[in-house]
C-alpha positions, 0 to 999 in steps of 0.5 A: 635406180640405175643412176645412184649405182654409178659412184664417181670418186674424184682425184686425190680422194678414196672412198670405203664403202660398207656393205650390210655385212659390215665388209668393207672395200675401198675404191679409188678415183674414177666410176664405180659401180655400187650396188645401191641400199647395198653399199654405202660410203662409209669414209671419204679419206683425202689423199691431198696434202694436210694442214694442222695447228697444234696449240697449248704445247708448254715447253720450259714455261713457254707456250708453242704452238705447232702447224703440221703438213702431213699427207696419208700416203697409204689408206690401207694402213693408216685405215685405223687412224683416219677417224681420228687422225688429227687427234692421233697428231696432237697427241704424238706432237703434245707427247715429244714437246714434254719429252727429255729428247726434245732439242735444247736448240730452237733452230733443231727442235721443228726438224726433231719433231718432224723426225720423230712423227715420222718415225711413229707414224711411217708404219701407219701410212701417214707422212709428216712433210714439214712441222713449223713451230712457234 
């Protein structure tokens, strides 16, 4: 009993635990102790750098498809989007290659995008390194 209330979390990784009156906390990297039957781990968030392929963007009668290198910088804020962060991704990513500000210019259109995300998506704890289009 004694062993399953030490919790080790490795580097690059944060985990929210649940306690039975729903409250959460998050613990970062390192041991913990947890309190078992308790708290159990409800989410195991990634800290490390992300990959992500947006395919069936249609552009001018062209298909594209997207890679996304993106990383969550603030688990606190971004704590509403983790459960579905790569659907929230397409869909910011599918939403600006059909709008009208979408760049004529192919050379501008991946540095645009990843613009754009980030300036979406900063206020939630998220942070779009590169976007390359195809």
């Amino acid at each position: 009993m004694a062993a399953s209330s030490v919790l080790r979390i490795p580097e690059g990784q944060v985990y929210a635990l649940r306690r039975l009156g729903g409250h959460m906390r998050r613990v970062g990297p390192g041991t913990h102790f947890v309190l078992p039957l308790v708290e159990g781990i409800a989410r195991k968030s990634d800290l490390a750098g992300a990959t992500l392929a947006v395919d069936g963007l249609e552009r001018d009668g062209a298909s594209l498809r997207a890679t996304l290198y993106y990383q969550v910088l603030d688990v606190e804020r971004a704590d509403g989007l983790l459960d579905d962060l790569a659907g929230v991704l397409r869909e910011h990513t599918r939403a600006l290659v059909a709008s009208a500000d979408f760049p004529l210019a192919v050379d501008a259109r991946a540095r645009w995008t990843r613009q754009a995300l980030n300036a979406r998506l900063r206020e939630r704890g998220v942070f779009v390194a590169r976007v390359d289009l195809h």
